[in-house]
Each structure stands twice: as C-alpha cells, then as structure tokens.
C-alpha positions in Angstrom: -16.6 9.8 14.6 -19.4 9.6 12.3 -19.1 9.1 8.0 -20.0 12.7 8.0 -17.0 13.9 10.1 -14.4 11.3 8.4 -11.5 13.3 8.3 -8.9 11.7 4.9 -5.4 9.9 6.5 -3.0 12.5 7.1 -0.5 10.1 4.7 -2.3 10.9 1.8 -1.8 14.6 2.3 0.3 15.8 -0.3 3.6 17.1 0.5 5.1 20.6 0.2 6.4 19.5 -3.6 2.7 18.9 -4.3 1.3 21.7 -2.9 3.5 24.1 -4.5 2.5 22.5 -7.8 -1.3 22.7 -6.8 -0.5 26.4 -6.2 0.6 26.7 -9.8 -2.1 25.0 -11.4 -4.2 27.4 -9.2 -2.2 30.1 -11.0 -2.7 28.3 -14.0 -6.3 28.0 -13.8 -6.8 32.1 -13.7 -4.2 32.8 -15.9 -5.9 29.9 -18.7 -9.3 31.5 -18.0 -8.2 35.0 -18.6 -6.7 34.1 -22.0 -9.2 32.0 -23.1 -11.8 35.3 -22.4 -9.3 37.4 -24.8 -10.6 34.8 -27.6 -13.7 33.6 -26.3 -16.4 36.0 -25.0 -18.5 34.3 -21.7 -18.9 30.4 -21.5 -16.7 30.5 -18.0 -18.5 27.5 -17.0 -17.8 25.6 -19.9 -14.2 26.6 -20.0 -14.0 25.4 -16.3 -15.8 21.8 -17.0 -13.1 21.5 -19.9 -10.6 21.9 -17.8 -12.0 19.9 -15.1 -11.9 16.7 -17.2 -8.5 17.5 -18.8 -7.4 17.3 -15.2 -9.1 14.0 -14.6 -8.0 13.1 -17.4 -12.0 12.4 -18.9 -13.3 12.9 -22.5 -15.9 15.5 -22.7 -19.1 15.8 -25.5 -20.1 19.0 -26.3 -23.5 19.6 -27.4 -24.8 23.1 -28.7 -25.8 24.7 -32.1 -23.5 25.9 -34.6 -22.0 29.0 -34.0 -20.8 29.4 -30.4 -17.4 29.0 -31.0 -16.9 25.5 -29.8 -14.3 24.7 -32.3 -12.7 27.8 -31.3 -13.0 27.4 -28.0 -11.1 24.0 -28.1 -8.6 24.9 -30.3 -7.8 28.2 -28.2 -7.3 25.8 -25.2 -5.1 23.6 -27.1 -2.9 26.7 -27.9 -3.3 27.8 -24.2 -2.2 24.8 -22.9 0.9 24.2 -25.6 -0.8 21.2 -26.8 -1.4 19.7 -30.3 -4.2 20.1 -31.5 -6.2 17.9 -34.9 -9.8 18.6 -35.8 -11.6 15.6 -37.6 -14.8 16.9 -39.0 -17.1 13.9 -38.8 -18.8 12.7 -41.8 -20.8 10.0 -43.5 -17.8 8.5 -45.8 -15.1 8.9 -43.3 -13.8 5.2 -42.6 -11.9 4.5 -39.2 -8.6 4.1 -41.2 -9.4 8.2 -42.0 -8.6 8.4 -38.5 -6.6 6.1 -37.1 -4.2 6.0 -39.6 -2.9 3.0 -42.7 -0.1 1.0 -43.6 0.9 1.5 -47.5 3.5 0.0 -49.2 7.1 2.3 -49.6 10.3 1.0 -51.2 13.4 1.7 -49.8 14.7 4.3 -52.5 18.9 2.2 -51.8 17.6 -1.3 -51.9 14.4 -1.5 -53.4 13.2 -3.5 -50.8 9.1 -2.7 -50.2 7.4 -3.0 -46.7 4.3 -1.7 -45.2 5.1 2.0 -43.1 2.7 2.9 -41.1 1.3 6.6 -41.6 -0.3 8.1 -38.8 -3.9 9.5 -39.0 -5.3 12.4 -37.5 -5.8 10.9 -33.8 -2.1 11.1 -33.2 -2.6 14.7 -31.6 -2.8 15.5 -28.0 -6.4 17.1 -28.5 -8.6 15.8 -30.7 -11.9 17.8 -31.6 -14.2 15.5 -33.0 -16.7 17.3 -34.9 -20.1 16.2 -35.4 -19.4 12.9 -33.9 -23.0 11.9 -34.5 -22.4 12.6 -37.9 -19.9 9.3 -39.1 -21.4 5.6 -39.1 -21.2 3.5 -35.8 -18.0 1.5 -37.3 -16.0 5.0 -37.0 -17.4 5.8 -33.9 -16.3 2.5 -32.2 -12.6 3.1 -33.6 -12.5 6.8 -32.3 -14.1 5.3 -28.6 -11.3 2.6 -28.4 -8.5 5.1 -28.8 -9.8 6.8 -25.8 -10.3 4.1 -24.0 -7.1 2.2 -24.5 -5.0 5.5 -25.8 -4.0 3.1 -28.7 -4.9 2.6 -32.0 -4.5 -1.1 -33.4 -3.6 -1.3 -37.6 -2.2 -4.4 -39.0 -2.2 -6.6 -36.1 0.4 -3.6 -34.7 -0.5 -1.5 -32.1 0.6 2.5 -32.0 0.5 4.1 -28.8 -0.8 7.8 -28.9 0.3 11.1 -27.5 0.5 11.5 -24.0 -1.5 13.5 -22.7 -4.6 12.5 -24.5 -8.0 14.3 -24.8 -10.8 13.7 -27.1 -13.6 16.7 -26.7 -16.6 15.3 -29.5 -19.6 17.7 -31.1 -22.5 17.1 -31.2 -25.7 19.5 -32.7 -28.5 19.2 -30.8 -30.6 20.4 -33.8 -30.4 18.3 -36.7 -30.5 14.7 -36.4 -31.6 13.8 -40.1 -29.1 11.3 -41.5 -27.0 11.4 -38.3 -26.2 8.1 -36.0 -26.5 8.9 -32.5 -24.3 7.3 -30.0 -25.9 4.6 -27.8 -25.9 5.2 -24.4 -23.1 2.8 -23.6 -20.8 4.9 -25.8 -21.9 8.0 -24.6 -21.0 6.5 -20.5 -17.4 6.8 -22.0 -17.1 10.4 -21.8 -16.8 11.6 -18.4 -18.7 14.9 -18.8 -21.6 15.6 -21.2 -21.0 20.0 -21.8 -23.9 22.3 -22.9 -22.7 25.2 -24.6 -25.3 27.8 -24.6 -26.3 30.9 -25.9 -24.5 34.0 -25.3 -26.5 36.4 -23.0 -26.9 40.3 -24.3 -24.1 41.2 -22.8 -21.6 38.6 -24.1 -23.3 38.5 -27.7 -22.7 42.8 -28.3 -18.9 42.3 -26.8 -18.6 38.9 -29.4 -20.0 41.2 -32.0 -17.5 44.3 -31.3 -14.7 41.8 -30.7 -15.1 39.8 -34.0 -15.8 42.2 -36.5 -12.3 44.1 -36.6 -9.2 43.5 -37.6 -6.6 43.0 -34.6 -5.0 39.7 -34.1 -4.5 38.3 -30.4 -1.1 36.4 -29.4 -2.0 33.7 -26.8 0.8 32.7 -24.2 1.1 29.2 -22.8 0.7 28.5 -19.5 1.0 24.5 -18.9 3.2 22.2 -21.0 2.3 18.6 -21.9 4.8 17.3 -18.8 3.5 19.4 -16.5 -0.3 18.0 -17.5 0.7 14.7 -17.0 2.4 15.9 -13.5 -0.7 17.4 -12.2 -2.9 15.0 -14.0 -1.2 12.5 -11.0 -1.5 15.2 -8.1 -5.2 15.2 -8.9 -5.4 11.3 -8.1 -3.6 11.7 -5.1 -6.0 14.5 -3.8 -7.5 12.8 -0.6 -11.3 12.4 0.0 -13.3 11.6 3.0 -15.9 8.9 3.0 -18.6 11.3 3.5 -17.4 12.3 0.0 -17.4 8.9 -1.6 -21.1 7.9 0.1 -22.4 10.8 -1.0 -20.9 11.0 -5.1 -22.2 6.9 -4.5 -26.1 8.4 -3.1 -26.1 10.5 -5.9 -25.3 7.7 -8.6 -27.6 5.3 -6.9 -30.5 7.8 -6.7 -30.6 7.6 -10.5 -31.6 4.0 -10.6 -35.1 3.6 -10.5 -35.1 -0.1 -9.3 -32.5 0.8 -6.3 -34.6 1.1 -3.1 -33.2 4.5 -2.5 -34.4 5.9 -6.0 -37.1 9.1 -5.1 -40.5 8.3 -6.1 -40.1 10.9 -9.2 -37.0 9.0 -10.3 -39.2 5.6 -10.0 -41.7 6.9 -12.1 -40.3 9.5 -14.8 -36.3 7.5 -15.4 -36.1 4.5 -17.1 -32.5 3.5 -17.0 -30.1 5.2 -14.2 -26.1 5.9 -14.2 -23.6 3.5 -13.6 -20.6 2.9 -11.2 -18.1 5.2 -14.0 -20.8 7.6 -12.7 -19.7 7.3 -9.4 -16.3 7.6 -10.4 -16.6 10.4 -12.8 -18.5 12.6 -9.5 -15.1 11.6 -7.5 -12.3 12.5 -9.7 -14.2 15.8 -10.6 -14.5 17.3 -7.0 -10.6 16.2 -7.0 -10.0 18.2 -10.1 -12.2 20.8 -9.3 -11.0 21.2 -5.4 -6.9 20.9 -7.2 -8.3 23.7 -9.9 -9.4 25.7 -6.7 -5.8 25.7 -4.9 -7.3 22.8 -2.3 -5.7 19.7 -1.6 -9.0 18.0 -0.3 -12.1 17.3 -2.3 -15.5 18.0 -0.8 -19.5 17.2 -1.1 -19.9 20.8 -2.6 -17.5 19.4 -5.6 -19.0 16.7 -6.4 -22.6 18.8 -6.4 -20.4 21.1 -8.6 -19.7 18.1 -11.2 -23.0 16.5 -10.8 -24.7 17.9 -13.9 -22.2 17.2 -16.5 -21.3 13.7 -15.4 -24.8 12.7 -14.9 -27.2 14.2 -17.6 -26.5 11.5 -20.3 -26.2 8.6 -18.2 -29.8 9.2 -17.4 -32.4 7.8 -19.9 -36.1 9.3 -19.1 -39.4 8.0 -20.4 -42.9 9.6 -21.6 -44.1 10.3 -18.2 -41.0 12.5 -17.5 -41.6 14.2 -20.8 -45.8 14.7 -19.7 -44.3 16.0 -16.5 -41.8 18.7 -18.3 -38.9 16.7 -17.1 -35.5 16.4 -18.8 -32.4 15.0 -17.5 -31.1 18.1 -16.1 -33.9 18.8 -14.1 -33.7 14.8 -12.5 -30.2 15.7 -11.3 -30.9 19.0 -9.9 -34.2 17.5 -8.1 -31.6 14.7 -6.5 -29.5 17.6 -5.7 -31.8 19.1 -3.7 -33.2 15.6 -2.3 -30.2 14.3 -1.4 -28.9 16.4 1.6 -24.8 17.4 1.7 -23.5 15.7 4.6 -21.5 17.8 7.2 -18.1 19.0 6.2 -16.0 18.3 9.0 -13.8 21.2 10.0 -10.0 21.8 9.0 
C-alpha cells in the first residue's frame, strides 16, 4: 500500500460518544453561521477560519481597514458561543500591567493588616480582541504573546492562570503604519492563522446598509458553552489522519523554503525566508478542525489545501524580485497549491 492510499488505524477512530458529539458541532457550525449572518452581513469565510482556529485551539490576526465590522464580528461570536468576551484597544501608552493585571496594596478593613491583592486585567476573558495590536510598543506586545502561549500571566513572581478556553483574535490595519510597531515575524509565527477581512461585494454592502440603518435590535442564542469547547476542542486532536495527509501539509511547508531542494524555482528566486515546522502543524490541526467542522471524523489533503492560505501567508517573507514580478504572499501559496499535486484519497 502506497503513502497515498494509507488508510488512519482503525483505533483512532472515534467512538459512537465522539461521533455524536462531532454531529453536534456539525449542527453547531450551521446554527453559529446562521446567527452570526443575522449580525454580520457576508464574510462566511472569515467566520469559518475563526472558527476553524477556535477549534484548534490557534490565535488568529485579522488584518483589514476600519469599518468591516471586525470588532463586531468577534464580539458577536463571543456572544454566540456563551463566551466572555474583553476588547483591549491597543495604544501607544498602554503598559503590559494595563493588561495583564497589578498587585496594589488593600488593608484588611478587621485587622488592619495590608498585603498585595492581585487585580485582574483585561486578559482574564475567554476572548480577547486585541485591537490595533501593531499599535502598543514591543514590551506590550511580548506580554500579550506570552499569555497565549503559556495561557498564564506572570505578576509578582506569582503566576495566574487564565480562562479556559482561551482565544486571542489581534487587529491589525493594513493602512496606516505611521507611529505603529509591527510584529516581527517570529511573533507573528504565533498565531496559527493570518485572516483578511475584505470588502463587502454590492450585494452584501446594500443588505449592511438596509440592515444597519434602522432601529430593531437582534437577540442572539447560544449554541456552544465553554465545556463543550473544551470537549470538542479534544475530539478535534483525536481526529485521525493518513500519512498522505501529514507528507503532503509537510510538502507544502517545505516548498516555502527557498534553500530546501524541493523549493520551485519561483519560490528560489522571489521568497526570502520560508515557514516553519508550527506551519506544518498549523496545516494539520486545520484540516482536523475543518473535516470535525464538516461532520467528518477523518481529515484529508483537500483540508489542508483549504487551510493553506491563512496559516501560510505571513510565515512567508518575499523580496524585491517577487514585488518586480507582482507577487505577494498569497499568490506564492496558491502557485505551491497548484504545483504541488493532492495525493490520492484512498476510498472509505
């Protein structure tokens, strides 16, 4: 049997438990995407690559102008989902004790004894919107990336555990970089998916216009709890994948590297540095999430072509021959995507 017709071990199927919660997070998904749409008009596959990482249990960075309703759209899915929700708006002055939380001094109003309490900042939420991220100083930046690393903040030597579960989705404008501090590629690696939010099309901006400029107020129901994110968050791990899967999320990773011997000759002579192994492992858990979003209990190649965009575009950095020869970092991955053949899937 060939890589291409590797078939995943039939112990790593999930069991009817499982699948009856896949079928619900199925449910879920239609159900979240319909009342999202009562809020938000269009952006379906934004809402879907939000999802996707909340799943996976990824960070995502949105970048588009103002005024497409991506504060909106994150808070709405905070509702949705029955999550807390805290936006920061990034700024200049805001030190990472603005965010993280301090320690002040309290006396105890019976003995009038003093100690340090801690008070909680901002980050102690289950969804964190991070406005303008490229907006605060690099200290403050570092302080917000630890937290999602480590889903901890550290204050006084103590360290304080945050909310489970625990999602940071970041802004950034595309437009205005005056007086901003963009994140270095190594911080950017740390989200799992990189989100473009675009324009409305003509359709979408008259139905925003005729939906906005009343008066009615819409009453969103819940459909996933914190517990049952966490539950499904684990079913998504367990989703089984072949090792045609893994070689080819690891082809597509490697192909971005212009000094690996598999590199295209475009990728040679337009990239200058290529995504890393998180790549790799971003492209897997996405086709889980994905194929779990889609009521399947196996992940295939067609995910993780599905994924490749967002978890690729800014882990690619391209130089001045790629700009001579009109080439961004979205049109490097969908080149590889159509260099790169699918392998087979085998059959079910």
């Amino acid at each position: 049997m060939t890589a291409a017709q590797t078939v995943p071990p039939k112990e790593t199927v999930t069991g009817q438990d499982d699948l009856a919660r896949l079928k619900r997070l199925r449910e879920a998904f239609d159900s979240i995407r319909s009342e999202v749409g009562r809020i938000v008009i269009g952006q379906d596959a934004v809402i879907e690559e939000l999802l996707i990482s909340v799943f996976s249990r990824g960070h995502c960075i949105l970048v588009g102008v103002p005024g497409l309703a991506k504060t909106l759209l994150v808070s709405t899915l905070s509702r949705i989902l029955d999550l807390s929700f805290k936006r920061i708006q990034f700024t200049p002055d805001l030190m990472p004790a603005d965010i993280t939380g301090t320690e002040i001094i309290q006396e105890d109003p019976l003995t009038r004894e003093r100690k340090f309490v801690f008070l909680r900042g901002p980050l102690f939420a289950n969804m964190i919107l991070a406005d303008e991220i490229n907006r605060t100083p690099p200290k403050t930046q570092a302080a917000l990336l630890e937290a999602m690393q480590e889903h901890k903040v550290t204050v006084g030597g103590q360290s304080h555990k945050l909310a489970e579960p625990f999602f940071v989705l970041a802004t950034q404008n595309p437009i205005e970089q005056e007086g901003t501090y963009p994140l270095p590629e190594a911080q950017l690696d740390r989200f799992m998916f990189m989100v473009i939010v675009g324009y409305p099309t003509a359709d979408e901006e008259l139905a925003i216009m005729k939906a906005t400029t009343g008066g009615q107020h819409v009453e969103l129901k819940a459909s996933l709890s914190g517990d049952d994110i966490i539950g499904l968050q684990d079913i998504v791990r367990r989703i089984p994948v072949g090792d045609h899967v893994f070689k080819y999320a690891a082809s597509l990773a490697r192909a971005t590297r212009p000094n690996e011997a598999e590199a295209p000759a475009f990728v040679k002579e337009c990239v200058s540095w290529g995504a890393g192994p998180r790549a790799s492992q971003y492209l897997v858990l996405g086709a889980k999430a994905r194929a779990a979003l889609y009521g399947r209990f196996y992940a295939t190649s067609e995910d993780v072509a599905a994924v490749a965009l967002p978890v690729l575009r800014h882990r690619i950095l391209t130089n001045y021959q790629a700009t001579d020869a009109g080439l961004n970092p979205d049109k490097v991955v969908q080149k590889l995507l159509e260099t790169i053949p699918k392998p087979t899937e085998p059959r079910r």
